[in-house]
C-alpha positions as CSV (number, residue, x, y, z in Angstrom):
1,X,0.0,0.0,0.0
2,X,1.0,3.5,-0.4
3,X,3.0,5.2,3.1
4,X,4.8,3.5,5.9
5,X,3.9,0.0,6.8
6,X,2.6,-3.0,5.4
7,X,-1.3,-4.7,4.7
8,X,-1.4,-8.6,4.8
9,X,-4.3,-10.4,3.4
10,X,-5.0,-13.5,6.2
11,X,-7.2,-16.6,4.7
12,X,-8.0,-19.3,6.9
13,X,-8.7,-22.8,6.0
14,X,-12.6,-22.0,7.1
15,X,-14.1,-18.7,7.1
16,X,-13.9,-15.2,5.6
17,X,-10.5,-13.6,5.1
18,X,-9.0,-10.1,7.0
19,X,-7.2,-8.0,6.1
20,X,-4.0,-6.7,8.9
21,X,-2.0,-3.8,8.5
22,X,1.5,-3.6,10.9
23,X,4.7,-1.3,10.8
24,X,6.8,-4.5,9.6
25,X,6.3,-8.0,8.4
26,X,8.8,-10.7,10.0
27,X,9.4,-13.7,7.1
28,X,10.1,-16.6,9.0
29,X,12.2,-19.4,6.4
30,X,13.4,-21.9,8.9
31,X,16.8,-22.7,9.7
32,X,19.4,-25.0,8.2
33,X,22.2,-26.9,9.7
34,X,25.4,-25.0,10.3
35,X,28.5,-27.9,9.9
36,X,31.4,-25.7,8.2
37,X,34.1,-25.9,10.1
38,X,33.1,-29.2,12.6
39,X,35.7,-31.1,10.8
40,X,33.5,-33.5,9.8
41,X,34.8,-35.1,6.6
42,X,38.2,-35.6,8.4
43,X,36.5,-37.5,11.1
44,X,34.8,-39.8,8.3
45,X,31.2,-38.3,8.5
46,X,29.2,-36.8,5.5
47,X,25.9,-35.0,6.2
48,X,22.5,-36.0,4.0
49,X,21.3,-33.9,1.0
50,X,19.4,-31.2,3.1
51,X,22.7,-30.7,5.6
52,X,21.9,-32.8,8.5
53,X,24.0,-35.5,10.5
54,X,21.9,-38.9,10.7
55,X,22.9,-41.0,13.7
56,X,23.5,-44.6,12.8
57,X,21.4,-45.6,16.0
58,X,18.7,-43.3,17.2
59,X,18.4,-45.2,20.2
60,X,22.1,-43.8,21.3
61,X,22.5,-41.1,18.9
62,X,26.0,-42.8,17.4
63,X,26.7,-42.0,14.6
64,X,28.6,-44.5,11.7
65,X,31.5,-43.5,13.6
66,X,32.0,-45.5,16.6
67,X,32.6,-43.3,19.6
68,X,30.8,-40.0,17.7
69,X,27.2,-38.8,18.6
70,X,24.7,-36.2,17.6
71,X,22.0,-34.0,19.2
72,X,20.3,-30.5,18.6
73,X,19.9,-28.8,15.3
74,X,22.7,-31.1,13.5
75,X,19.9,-34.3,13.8
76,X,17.2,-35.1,11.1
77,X,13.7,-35.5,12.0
78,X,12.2,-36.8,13.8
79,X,14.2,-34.6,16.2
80,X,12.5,-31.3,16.7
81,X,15.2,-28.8,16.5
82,X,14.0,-27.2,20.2
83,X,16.4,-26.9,23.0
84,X,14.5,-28.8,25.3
85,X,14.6,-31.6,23.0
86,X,17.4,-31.1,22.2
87,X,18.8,-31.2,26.1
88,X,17.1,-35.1,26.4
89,X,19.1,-35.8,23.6
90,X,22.1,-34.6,25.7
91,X,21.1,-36.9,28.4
92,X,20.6,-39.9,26.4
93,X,24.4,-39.3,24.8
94,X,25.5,-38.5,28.5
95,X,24.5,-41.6,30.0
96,X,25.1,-44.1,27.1
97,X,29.0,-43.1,27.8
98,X,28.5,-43.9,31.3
99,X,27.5,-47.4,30.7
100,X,23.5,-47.0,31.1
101,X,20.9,-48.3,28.7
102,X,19.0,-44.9,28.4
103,X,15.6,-44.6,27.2
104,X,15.2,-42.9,23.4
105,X,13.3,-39.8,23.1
106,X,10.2,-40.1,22.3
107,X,9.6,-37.6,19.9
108,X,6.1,-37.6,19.6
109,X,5.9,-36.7,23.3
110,X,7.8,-34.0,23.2
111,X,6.0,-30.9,24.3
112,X,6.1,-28.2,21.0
113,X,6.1,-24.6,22.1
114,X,5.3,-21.2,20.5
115,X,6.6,-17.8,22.3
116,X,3.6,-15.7,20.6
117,X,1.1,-13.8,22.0
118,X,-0.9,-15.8,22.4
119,X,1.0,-18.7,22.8
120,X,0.7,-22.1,21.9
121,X,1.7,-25.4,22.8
122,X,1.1,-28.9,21.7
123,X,2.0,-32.5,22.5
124,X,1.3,-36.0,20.3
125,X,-1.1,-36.2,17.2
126,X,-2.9,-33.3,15.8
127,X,-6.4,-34.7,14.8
128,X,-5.7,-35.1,10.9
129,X,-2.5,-36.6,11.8
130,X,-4.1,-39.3,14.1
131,X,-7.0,-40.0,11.2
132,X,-4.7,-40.1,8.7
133,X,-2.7,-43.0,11.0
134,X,-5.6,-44.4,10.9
135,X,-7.2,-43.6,14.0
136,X,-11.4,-43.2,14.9
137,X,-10.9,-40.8,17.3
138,X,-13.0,-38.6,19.5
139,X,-12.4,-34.3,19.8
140,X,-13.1,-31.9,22.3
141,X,-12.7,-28.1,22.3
142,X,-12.8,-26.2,25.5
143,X,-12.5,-22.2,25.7
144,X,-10.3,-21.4,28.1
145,X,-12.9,-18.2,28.8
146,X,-15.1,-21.2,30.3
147,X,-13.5,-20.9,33.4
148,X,-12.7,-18.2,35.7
149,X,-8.9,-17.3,35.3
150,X,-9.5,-17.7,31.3
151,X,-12.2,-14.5,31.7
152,X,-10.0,-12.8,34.1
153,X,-7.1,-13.1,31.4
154,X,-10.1,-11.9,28.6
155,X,-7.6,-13.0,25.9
156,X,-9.7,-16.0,24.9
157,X,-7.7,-19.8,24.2
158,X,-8.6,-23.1,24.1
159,X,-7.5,-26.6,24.7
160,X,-7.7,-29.6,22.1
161,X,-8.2,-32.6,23.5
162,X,-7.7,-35.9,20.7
163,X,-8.2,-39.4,21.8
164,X,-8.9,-42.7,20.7
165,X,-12.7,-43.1,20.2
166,X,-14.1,-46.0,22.8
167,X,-14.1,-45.9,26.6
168,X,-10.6,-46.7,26.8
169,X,-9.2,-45.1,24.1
170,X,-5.9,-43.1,25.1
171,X,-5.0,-39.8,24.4
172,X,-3.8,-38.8,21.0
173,X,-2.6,-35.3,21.2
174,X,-3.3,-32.3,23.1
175,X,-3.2,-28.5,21.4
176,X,-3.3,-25.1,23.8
177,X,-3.4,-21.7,22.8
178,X,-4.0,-18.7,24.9
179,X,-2.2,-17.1,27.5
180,X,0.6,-19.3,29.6
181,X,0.2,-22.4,28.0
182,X,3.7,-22.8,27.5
183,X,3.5,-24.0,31.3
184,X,0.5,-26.0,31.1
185,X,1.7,-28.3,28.5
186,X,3.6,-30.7,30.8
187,X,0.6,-32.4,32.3
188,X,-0.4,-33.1,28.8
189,X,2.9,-34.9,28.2
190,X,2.6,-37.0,30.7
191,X,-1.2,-37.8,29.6
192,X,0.1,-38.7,25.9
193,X,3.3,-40.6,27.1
194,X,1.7,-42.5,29.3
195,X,-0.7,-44.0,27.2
196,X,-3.5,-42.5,29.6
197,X,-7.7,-42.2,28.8
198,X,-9.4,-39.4,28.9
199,X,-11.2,-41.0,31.8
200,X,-7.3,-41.3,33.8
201,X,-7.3,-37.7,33.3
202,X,-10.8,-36.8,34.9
203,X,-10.3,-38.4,37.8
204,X,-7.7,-35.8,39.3
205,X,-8.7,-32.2,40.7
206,X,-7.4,-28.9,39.2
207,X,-7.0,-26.4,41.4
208,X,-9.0,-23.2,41.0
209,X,-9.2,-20.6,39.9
210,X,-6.3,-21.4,37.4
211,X,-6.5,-21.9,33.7
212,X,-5.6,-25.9,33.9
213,X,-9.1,-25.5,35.1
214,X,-10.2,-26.0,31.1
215,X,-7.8,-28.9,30.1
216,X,-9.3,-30.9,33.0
217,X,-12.2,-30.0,32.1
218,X,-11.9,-30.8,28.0
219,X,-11.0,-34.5,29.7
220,X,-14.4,-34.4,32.0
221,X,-16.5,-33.9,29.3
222,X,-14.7,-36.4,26.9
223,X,-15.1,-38.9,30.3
224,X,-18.9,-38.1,30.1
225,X,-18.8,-35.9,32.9
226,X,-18.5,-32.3,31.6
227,X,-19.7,-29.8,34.2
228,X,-19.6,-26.8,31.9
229,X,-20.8,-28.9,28.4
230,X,-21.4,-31.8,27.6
231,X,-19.8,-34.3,24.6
C-alpha cells in the first residue's frame, strides 16, 4: 500500500478472510544446519542432501562412527530442532558413555512450544495426523474463557483434546493456545506418554481458579462428565 507499513491479506482454511495492517512484516524461512568448520569429513562423516548428521542408531544417537554422537539442530527428524529436546538428547548421549541403557526420546511426546502472543503449545497427534494414522478418534474443544482465570485473562484460548474413540481409548494429542500455555503443556505430556484415557485424566482435581481449570475439564466432558458442556 501507499506510506509507511505493510497490509497482509489473512485466509483461513474455514471462514472469511482479513485483512492486517503492521509497521513491519517478520518472514520466517526456517533454519538449516550450520556444519562448516566441525571437521566432519576428516572424522569420516558426511551430512544428507538437506545438511543434516543422521545417527546410525537413534536409540544412542551414534553415529557411523563408533565413539561420535549427535543432538540438537545437527539431527534429522524426527528430532525437533527445540532446546529442550534437544537437552534429552544430551542426556541420552551422556548416560550411554556412562555405561547405562537410556531410554530414546520419544519424539512424539515431546512438548512443541510457541513464544507468541498468544501462545501455543502442543503434544502427540494433531487430529488429521491421528485420522490419517488411521485412527477413529473422539475431539473436544474447550474455551479457556469457560473458566474463571480464562475470563480474568479476557484473551480468549482453548485446549484440544484428541483421543482414541471407545471408553478406553488413550489420548492422542493435546493442542493449547491462549495465554501461559507454555507451562500448562507438561501435564499433557505425561497424559500422551503414558498412554492414559481421557477418563485417567478426569479423575484428578485442578485447582481453582487457574486456567488448567479447562484442560481438566476438556477430559471431563470427553469422560462423560463435563460440568460446563457436555460431549
Amino acid at each position: 500500500r501507499a506510506g509507511p507499513g505493510i497490509e497482509a491479506r489473512i485466509q483461513p482454511a474455514r471462514g472469511d478472510g482479513t485483512t492486517l495492517g503492521a509497521q513491519r512484516l517478520l518472514v520466517a524461512v526456517g533454519r538449516v544446519p550450520v556444519t562448516d568448520g566441525l571437521g566432519l569429513a576428516a572424522a569420516g562423516l558426511s551430512t544428507d542432501p538437506r545438511g543434516f548428521l543422521p545417527p546410525a542408531d537413534w536409540t544412542t544417537l551414534e553415529t557411523a562412527v563408533p565413539g561420535i554422537h549427535v543432538v540438537g539442530d545437527l539431527l534429522p527428524p524426527p528430532s525437533l530442532g527445540l532446546a529442550h529436546a534437544s537437552f534429552a538428547e544430551g542426556l541420552v548421549v551422556a548416560e550411554t558413555l556412562a555405561g547405562r541403557t537410556p531410554r530414546p526420546v520419544d519424539y512424539a511426546a515431546v512438548p512443541r512450544v510457541t513464544y507468541s502472543s498468544p501462545q501455543t503449545a502442543s503434544v502427540g497427534l494433531g487430529e488429521a495426523e491421528a485420522k490419517a494414522a488411521g485412527h477413529a478418534v473422539r475431539v473436544n474443544t474447550m474455551p479457556l474463557t469457560a473458566t474463571a482465570k480464562g475470563m480474568v485473562h479476557g484473551q480468549g484460548g482453548m485446549v484440544k483434546v484428541v483421543a482414541e474413540d471407545g471408553p478406553d481409548g488413550r489420548v492422542l494429542g493435546v493442542h493449547l493456545v491462549g495465554p501461559h500455555v507454555s507451562e500448562m503443556i507438561a501435564e499433557s505430556q505425561l497424559a500422551v506418554a503414558w498412554d492414559a484415557s481421557p477418563e485417567d485424566i478426569a479423575q484428578h482435581v485442578h485447582p481453582h481458579p487457574t486456567l488448567s481449570e479447562a484442560v481438566g475439564e476438556a477430559f471431563l466432558t470427553l469422560a462423560g462428565r463435563g460440568l460446563h458442556q457436555h460431549a
